[in-house]
C-alpha positions in Angstrom: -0.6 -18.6 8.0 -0.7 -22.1 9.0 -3.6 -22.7 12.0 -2.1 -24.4 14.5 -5.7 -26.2 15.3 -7.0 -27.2 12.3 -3.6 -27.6 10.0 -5.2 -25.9 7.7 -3.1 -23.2 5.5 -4.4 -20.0 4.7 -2.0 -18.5 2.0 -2.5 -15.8 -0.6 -0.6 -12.5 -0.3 -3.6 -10.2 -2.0 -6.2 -11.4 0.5 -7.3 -8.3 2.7 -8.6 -9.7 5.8 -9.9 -6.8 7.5 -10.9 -6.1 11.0 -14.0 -4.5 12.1 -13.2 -4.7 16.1 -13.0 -1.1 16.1 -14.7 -0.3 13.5 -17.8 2.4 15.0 -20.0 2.2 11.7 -22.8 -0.3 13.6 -26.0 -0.9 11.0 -28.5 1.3 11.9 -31.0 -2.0 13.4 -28.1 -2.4 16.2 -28.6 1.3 17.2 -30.5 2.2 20.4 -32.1 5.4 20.7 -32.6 6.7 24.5 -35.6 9.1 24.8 -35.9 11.9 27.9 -39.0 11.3 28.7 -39.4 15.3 29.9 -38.0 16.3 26.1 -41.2 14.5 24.6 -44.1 16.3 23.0 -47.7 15.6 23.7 -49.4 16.1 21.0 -50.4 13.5 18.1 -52.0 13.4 14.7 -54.2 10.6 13.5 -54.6 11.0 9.5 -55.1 8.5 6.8 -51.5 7.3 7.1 -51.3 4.4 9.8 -49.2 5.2 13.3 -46.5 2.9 12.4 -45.9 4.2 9.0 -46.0 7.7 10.2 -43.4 7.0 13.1 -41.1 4.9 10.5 -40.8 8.1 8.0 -40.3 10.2 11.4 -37.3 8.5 12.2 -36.1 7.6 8.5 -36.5 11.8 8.6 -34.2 11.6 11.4 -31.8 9.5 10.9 -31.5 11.0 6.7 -30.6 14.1 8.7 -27.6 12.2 10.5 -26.7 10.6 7.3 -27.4 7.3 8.7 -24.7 7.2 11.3 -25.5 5.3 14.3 -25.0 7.1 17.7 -23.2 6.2 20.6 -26.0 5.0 23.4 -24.9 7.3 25.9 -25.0 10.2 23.5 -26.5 13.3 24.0 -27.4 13.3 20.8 -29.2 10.5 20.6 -31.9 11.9 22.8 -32.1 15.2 21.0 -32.5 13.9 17.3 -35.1 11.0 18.4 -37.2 13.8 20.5 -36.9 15.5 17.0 -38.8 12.8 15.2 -41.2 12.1 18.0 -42.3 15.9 17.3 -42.8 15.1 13.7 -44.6 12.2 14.2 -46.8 14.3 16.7 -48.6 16.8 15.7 -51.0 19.4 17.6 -54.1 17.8 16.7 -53.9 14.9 19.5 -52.7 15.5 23.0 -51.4 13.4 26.0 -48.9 13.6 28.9 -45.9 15.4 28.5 -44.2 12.7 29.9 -45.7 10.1 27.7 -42.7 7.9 25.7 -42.5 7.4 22.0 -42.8 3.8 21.4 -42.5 1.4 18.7 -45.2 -0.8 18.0 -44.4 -4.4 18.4 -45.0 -7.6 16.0 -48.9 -8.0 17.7 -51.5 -5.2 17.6 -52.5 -6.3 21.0 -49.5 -5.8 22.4 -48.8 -2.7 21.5 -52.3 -1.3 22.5 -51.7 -3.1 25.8 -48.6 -0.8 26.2 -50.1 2.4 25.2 -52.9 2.0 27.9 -50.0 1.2 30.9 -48.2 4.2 29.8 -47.2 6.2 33.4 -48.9 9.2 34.9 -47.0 12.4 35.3 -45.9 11.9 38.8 -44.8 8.1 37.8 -42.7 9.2 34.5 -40.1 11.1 36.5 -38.8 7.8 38.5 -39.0 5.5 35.6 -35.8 5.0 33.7 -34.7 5.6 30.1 -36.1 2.7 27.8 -34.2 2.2 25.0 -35.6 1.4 21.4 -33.7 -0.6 18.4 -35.6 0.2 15.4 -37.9 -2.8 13.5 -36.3 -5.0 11.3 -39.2 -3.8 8.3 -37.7 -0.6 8.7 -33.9 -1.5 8.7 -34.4 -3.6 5.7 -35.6 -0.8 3.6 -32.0 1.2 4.7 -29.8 2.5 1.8 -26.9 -0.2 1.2 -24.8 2.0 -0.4 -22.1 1.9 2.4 -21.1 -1.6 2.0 -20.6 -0.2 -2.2 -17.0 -0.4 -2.7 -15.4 3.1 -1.9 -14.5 4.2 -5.6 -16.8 5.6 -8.3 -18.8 3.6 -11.0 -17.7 4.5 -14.7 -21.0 5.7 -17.0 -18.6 5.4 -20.3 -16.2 3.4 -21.9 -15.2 6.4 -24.1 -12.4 8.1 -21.8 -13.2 11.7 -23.4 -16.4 11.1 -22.1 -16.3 9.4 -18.9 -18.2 10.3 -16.1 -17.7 9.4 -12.5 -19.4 9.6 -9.4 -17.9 11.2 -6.4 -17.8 9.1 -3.3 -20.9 9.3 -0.8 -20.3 11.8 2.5 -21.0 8.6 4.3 -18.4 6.5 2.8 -16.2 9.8 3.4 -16.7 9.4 6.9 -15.5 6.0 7.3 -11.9 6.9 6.1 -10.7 5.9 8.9 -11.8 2.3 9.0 -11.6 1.6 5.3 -8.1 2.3 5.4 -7.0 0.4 8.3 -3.9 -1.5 7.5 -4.8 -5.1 5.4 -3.3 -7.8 7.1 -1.3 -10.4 5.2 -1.9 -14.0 5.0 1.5 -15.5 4.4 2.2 -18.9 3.0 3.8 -21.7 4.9 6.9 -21.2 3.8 6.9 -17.5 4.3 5.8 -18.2 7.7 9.0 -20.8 8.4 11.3 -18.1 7.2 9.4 -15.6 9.1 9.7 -18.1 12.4 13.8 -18.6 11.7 13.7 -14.7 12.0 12.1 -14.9 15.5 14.5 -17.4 16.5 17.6 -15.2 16.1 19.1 -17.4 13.0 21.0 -15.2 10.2 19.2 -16.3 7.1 18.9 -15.8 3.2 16.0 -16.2 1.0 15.1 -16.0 -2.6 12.4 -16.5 -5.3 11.3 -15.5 -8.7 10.2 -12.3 -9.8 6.4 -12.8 -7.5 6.8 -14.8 -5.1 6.1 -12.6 -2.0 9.9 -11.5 -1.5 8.7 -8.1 -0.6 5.6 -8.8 0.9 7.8 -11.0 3.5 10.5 -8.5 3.9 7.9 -6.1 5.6 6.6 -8.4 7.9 10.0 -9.5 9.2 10.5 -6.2 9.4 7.0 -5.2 11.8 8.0 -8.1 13.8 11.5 -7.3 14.7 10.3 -3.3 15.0 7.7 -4.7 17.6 10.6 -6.8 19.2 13.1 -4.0 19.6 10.5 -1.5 20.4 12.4 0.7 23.0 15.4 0.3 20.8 14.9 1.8 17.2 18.2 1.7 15.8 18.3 -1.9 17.4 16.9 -2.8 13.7 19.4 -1.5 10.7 17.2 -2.0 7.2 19.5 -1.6 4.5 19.7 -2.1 0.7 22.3 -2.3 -2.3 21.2 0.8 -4.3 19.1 3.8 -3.2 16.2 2.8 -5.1 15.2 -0.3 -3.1 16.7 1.4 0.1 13.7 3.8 0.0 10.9 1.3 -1.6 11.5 -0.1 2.1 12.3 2.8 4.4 15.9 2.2 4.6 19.2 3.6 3.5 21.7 2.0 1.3 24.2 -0.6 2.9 27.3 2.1 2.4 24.9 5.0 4.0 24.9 2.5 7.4 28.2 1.3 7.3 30.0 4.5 7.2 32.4 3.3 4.3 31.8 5.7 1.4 32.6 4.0 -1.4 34.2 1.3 0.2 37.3 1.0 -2.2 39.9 1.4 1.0 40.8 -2.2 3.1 39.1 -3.8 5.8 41.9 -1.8 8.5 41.6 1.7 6.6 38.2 1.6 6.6 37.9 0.4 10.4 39.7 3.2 11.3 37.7 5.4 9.0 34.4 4.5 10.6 36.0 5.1 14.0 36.5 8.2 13.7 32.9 8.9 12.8 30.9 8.7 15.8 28.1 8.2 14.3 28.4 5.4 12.4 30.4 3.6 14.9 27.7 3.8 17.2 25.4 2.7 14.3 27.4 -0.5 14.5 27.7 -1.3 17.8 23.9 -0.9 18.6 22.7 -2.8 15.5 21.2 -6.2 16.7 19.9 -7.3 13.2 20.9 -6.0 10.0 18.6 -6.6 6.9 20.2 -6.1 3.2 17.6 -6.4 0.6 18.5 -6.7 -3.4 21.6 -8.6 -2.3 22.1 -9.7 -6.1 23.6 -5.8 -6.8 26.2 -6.8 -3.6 29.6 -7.9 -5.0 31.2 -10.3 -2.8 34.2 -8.3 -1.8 32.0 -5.7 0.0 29.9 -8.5 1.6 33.3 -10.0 3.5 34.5 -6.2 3.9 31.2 -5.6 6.1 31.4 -8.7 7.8 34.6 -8.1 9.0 34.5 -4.2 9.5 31.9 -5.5 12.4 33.7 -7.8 13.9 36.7 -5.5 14.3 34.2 -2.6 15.6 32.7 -4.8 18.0 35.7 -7.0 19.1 33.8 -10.1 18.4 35.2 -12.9 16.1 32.0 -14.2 14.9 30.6 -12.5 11.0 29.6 -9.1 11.3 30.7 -9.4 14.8 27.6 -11.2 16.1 25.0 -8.9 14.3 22.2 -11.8 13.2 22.0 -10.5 9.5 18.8 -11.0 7.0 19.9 -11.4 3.2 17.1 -11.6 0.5 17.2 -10.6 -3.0 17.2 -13.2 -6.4 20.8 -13.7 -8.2 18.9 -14.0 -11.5 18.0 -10.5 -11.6 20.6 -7.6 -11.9 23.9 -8.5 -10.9 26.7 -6.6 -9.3 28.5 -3.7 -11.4 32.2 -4.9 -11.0 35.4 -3.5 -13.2 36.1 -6.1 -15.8 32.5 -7.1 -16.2 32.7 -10.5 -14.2 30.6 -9.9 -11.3 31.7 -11.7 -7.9 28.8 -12.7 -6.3 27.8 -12.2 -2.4 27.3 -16.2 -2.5 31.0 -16.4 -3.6 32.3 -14.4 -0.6 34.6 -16.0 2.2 32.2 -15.3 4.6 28.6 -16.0 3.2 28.7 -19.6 4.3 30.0 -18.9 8.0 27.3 -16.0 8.0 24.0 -17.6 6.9 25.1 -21.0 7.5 22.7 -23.2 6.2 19.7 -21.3 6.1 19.5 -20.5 2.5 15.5 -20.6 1.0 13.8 -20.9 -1.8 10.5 -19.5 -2.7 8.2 -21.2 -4.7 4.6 -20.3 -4.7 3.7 -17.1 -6.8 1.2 -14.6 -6.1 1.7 -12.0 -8.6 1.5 -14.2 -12.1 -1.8 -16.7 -12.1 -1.7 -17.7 -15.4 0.3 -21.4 -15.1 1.3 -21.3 -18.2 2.8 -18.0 -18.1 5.0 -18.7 -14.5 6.4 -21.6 -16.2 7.4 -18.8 -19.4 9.2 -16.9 -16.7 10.5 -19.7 -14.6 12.0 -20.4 -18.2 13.5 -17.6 -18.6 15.1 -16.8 -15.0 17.3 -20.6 -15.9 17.9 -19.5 -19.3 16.7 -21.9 -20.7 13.2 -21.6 -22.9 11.2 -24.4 -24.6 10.3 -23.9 -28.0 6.9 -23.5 -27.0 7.5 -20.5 -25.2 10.1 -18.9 -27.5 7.0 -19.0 -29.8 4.5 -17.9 -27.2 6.9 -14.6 -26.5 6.6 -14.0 -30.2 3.1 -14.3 -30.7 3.1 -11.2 -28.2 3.9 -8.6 -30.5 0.1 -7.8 -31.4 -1.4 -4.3 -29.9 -3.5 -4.4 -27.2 -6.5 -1.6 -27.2 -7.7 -0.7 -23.8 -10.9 1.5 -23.8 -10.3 3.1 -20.3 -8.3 5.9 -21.4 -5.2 4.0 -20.5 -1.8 2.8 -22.6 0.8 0.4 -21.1 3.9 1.3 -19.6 6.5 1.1 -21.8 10.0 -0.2 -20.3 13.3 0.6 -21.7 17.1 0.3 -20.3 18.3 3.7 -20.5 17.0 6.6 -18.6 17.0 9.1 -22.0 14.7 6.4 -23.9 12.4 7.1 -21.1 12.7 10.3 -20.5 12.3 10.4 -24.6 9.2 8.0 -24.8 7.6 10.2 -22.2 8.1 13.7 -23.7 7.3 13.1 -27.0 3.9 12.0 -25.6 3.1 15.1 -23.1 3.9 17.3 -26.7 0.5 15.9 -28.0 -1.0 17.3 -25.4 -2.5 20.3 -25.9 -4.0 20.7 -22.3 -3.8 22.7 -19.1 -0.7 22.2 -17.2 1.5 22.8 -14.3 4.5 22.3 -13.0 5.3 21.3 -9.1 8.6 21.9 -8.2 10.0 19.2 -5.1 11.5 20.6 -1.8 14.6 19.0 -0.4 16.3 19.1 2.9 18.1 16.4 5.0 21.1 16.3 7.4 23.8 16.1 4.5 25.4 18.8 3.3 28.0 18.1 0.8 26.3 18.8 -2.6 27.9 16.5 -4.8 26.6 13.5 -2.2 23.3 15.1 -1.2 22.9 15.1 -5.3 23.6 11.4 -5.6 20.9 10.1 -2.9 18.3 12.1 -3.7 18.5 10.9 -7.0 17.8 7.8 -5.8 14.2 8.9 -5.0 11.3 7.9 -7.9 9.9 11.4 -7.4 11.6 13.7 -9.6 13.0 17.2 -8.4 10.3 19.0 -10.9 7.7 17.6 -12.8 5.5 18.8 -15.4 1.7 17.1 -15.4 -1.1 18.2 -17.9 -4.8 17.2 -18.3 -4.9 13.4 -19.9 -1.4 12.8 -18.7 -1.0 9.1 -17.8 1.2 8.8 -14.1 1.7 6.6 -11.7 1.5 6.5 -7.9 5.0 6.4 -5.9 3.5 5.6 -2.8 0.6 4.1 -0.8 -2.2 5.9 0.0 -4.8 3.1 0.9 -5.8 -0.6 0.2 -6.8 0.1 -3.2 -4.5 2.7 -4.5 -1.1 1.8 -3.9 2.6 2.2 -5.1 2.4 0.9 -8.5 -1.3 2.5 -9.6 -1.9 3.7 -12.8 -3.9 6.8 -13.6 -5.1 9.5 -15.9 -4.9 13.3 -14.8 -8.2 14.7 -15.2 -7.9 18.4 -14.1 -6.1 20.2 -11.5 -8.3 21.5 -8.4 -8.0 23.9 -5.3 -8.1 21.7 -2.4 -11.4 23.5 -0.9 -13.1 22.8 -4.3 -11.4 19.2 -3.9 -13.4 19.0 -0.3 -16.2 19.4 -1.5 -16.5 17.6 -4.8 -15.4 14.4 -2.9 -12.0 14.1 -4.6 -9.9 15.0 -1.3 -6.5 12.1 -0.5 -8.0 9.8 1.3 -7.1 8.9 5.5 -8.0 11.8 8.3 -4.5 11.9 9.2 -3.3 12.8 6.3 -5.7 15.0 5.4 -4.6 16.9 8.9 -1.0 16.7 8.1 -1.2 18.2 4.8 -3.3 21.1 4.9 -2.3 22.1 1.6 -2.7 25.9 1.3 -5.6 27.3 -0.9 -5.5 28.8 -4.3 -2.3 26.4 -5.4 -3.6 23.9 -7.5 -2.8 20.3 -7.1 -3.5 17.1 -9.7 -7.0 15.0 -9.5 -6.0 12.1 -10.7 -8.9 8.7 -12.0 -7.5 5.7 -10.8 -9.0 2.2 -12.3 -9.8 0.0 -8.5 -11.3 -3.5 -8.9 -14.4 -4.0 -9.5 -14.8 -1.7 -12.5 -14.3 1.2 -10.8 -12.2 4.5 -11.3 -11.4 6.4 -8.0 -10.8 10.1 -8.2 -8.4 11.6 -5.9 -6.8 14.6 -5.4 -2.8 14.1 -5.3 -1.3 16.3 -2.9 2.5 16.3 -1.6 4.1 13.8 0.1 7.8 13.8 2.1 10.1 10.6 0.8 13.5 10.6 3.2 16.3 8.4 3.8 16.5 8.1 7.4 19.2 5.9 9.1 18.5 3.7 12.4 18.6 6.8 14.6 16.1 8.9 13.7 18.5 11.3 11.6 17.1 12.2 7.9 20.2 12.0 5.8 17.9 13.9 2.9 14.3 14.0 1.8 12.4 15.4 -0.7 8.6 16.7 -0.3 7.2 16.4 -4.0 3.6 15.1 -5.7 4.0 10.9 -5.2 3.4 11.0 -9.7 5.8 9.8 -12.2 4.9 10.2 -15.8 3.8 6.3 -16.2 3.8 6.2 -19.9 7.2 5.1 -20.1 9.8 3.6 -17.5 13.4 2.3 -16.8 13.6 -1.8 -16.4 16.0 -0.3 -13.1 13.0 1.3 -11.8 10.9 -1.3 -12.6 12.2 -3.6 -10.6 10.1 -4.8 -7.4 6.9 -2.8 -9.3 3.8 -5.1 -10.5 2.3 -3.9 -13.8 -0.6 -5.0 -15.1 0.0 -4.1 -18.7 3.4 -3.8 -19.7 5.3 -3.0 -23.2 9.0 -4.4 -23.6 11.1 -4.0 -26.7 13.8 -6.4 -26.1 16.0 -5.4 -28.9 17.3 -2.6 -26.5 18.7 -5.2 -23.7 22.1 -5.2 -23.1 22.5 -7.2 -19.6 22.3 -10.1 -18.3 18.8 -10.4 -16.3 17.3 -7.4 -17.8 14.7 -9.6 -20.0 13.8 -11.2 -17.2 13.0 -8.3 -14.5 11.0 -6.7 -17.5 9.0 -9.1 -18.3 8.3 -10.3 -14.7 6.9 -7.2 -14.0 3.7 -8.1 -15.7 1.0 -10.2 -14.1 -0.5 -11.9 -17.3 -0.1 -12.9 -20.8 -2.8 -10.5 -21.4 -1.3 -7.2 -20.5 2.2 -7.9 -22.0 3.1 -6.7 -25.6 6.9 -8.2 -26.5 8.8 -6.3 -29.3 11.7 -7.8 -31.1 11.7 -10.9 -29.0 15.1 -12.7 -29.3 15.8 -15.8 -27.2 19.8 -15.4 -27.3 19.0 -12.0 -24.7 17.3 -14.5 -22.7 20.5 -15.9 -20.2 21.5 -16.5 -16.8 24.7 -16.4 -15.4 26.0 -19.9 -15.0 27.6 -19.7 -11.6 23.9 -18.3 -10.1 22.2 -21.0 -12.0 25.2 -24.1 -10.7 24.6 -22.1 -6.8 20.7 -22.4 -7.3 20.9 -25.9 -7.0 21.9 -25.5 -3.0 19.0 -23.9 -2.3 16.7 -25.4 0.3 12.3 -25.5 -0.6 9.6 -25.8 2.7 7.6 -28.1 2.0 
């Protein structure tokens, strides 16, 4: 985000910039304990131990018994616990005033002698006020640290049959709350242009290659307009061209909002059509910005049907009858499936140009890939058009690469029964414990055949079948460092009192309060490798994915475990996921773009295996590459 007093540009997607403004974990130094005078013992020992040592193990004895959480000034309990370690500290064999106050010596022995002789009488103690006392800095340095330790678990082993792991600390576990407080983004400067168009009401279109923060930029625009249209929801219509991406951003497809079906009738049928829904015709005539994401997968045809379907429903001449419209997506990928195999583009519609105008972007700086050498590979490969260099660099990929965590890359293949292959044959080796969790769907639509189609849209299956040492992946985010996208290893399947109590319960208070899993079924612990060579153990319990349109209505959902099988997955699938190790055998590629979205899903040379590399899979479609040329950079 570019400061506005300095210039300077803070960029970089993955940054967490966290805020601790309401954050109620204060170091135990900052801490004031208030002390009722009238609560106080008298009494005192005097042993071989000195004063101050005695009253710093008193209140270390204290505070151990809080599990070093601060407490609130004004607590009630403040004064209770710190009259508890002034009774430690003072024994029966020395006595003074009942009303005498426990007091910290200070950095000079004479001063703190000179405070023990003006302590108050009896009759003065009762209109003195509460003193407050912040413990010495000797005595906060010598505090456990482990609550600025990462929140996972240290591996002991690299031998995954062996690998121990230590639970999270209670205290950690008490800060759920604040560690999982939504990251905020840093966007780049040209994110923050487009993100500024937005604001200012302009349709717009922007691309990128596979990394460049597409997604991460499509939620933002998204908060911001939700924040704008606030006390009008449906104000805000996020669509996308297949049910996949429709749910990876909490929307339904572009034929679910429009009300078309399948859209084969004309513009004047399928007016009429629409009208006659009342639903969907109010749909359209509250709608103040409509968001289509994967755009490539949008044949042009439909893209002028749309625009002109709103301008008849709302009786304004002007594309998608005045609706300010939000495009993004990348033409290199996956293009439209049209009948006769030559795909119409949405850039090649009538109407694009009268739509967006002249606000068409370019992305260019790319957050998921690091390695330079291997985002010019790719950039290579989105033109169609590799150096010799890199055609031999893609072949030198073929090696194995040994991980020692347990762990195997995900495999990516075309077709659905290659995966669904790939990933059986490997839960046959296992000869472990297993279960099966069986998803529960619901939603508004009733008509089988159609509530069949969307909910196969969802990446959680309608049953799944998980066993001990069965690799998976996480559908959806749970905090900053598990997210959609994590890989993990089943490790055993656990009631969720036992989970409680080993540590190993999903993390976040409100979820844990809107679950409530019932005891005695027996839900997935999952080890997830975090940064930092950690693995994080978590329990997975059910989540509820839904396609929901503008309105509040839930067309369908499903309630299911948020696990795929992750040994093994479609290149469809695949596409908006980041993988850190990746296996593509590109001798099963049969479309355009395919090699491309498969191996963009990978963040370094170093996690990507290539079988059967051959450069003549490696093409773009002319007319996208000839259009790329219009596209405007921020510099």
């Amino acid at each position: 985000m570019l400061n506005t007093t300095t210039g300077a540009l803070q960029s970089g997607l993955r940054t967490v910039k966290r805020d601790w403004s309401e954050n109620d974990t204060r170091p135990a130094s900052s801490s004031q304990l208030l002390v009722n005078q009238k609560d106080v013992s008298a009494t005192a020992v005097i042993g071989d131990v000195s004063a101050k040592a005695k009253r710093m193990l008193a209140i270390q004895a204290a505070l151990d018994e809080m599990n070093c959480t601060p407490v609130l000034k004004d607590s009630v309990v403040a004064n209770t616990v710190a009259a508890r370690a002034v009774q430690v500290y003072n024994s029966s064999d020395r006595s003074t005033s009942s009303s005498s106050v426990f007091s910290t010596k200070t950095e000079s022995a004479k001063a703190d002698a000179s405070h023990r002789s003006k302590r108050p009488s009896d009759a003065e103690s009762e209109n003195i006020a509460k003193k407050k006392r912040v413990l010495p800095t000797s005595f906060t340095d010598s505090l456990p640290v482990q609550a600025n330790n990462p929140p996972s678990s240290r591996v002991s082993s690299n031998n995954p049959s062996t690998m121990t792991v230590m639970n999270v600390t209670r205290r950690e576990r008490s800060d759920k709350k604040a560690a999982e407080k939504p990251a905020a983004v840093f966007l780049s400067k040209e994110q923050v242009r487009i993100l500024e168009l937005v604001q200012l009401g302009h349709s717009i279109f922007y691309t990128g290659s596979a990394g460049t923060g597409k997604s991460v930029l499509l939620r933002e625009i998204i908060k911001t307009l939700r924040k704008r249209y606030v006390s009008a929801p449906d104000a805000v219509a996020i669509t996308a061209s297949t049910g996949i991406a429709a749910c990876n951003i909490g929307g339904v497809t572009v034929h679910s909002f429009s009300g078309i079906g399948l859209g084969v009738e004309s513009v004047d049928q399928l007016t009429t059509k629409i009208r006659k829904n009342k639903k969907a015709m109010g749909r359209w005539l509250r709608t103040k910005v409509l968001i289509i994401d994967e755009v490539s997968m949008v044949d042009g045809d439909l893209f002028d049907k749309l625009s002109r379907i709103g301008s008849n429903l709302r009786k304004k001449p002007q594309p998608f009858g005045g609706i300010q419209v939000i495009v993004t997506g990348d033409f290199f990928q996956l293009p439209p499936v049209m009948k006769g195999g030559n795909p119409k583009f949405a850039f090649e519609a009538d109407l694009w140009g009268d739509t967006i105008k002249q606000h068409t972007y370019n992305l260019t700086k790319v957050f998921r890939q690091k390695d330079e050498e291997f985002v010019d590979m790719l950039n290579e490969m989105r033109f169609g058009r590799l150096s010799t260099k890199s055609v031999s660099r893609f072949r030198s990929l073929t090696r194995e690469i040994h991980y020692d965590d347990g762990l195997f890359a995900t495999e990516l293949f075309p077709r659905r029964e290659d995966v669904d292959r790939a990933n059986g044959t490997r839960m046959q080796h296992l000869a472990k414990e297993e279960q099966l969790f069986r998803a529960m769907d619901g939603g508004s639509i009733t008509d089988p055949k159609q509530r069949e189609k969307m909910l196969a849209n969802f990446m959680a299956p309608s049953a799944l079948l998980l066993k001990v040492d069965a690799q998976v992946m996480l559908i959806k985010n749970m905090d900053e460092t598990l997210v959609n996208g994590s890989i993990g290893r089943v490790m055993r399947f656990m009631d969720p009192t036992q989970a409680k109590d080993e540590g190993v319960y999903p993390p976040g208070e409100d979820r844990e309060k809107q679950k409530k899993p019932k005891s005695g079924q027996m839900w997935p612990v999952v080890a997830f490798p975090v940064q930092g060579g950690y693995v994080k153990e978590v329990m997975i319990v059910p989540e509820t994915f839904k396609v929901e349109l503008p309105n509040g209505e839930v067309q369908v959902s499903r309630t299911q475990i948020p696990l795929i099988l992750a040994w093994a997955m479609s290149i469809h699938k695949s596409q908006g996921q980041t993988l850190e190790r990746v296996k593509v055998d590109l001798g099963k590629v049969f479309e355009k773009g395919q090699a491309y979205v498969a191996l963009s899903r990978a963040t370094s040379l170093q996690g990507l295996q290539v079988l059967n590399f051959d450069a003549s899979k490696v093409n773009a479609h002319p007319k996208v590459v000839e259009w790329s040329k219009t596209l405007q950079t921020i510099a």
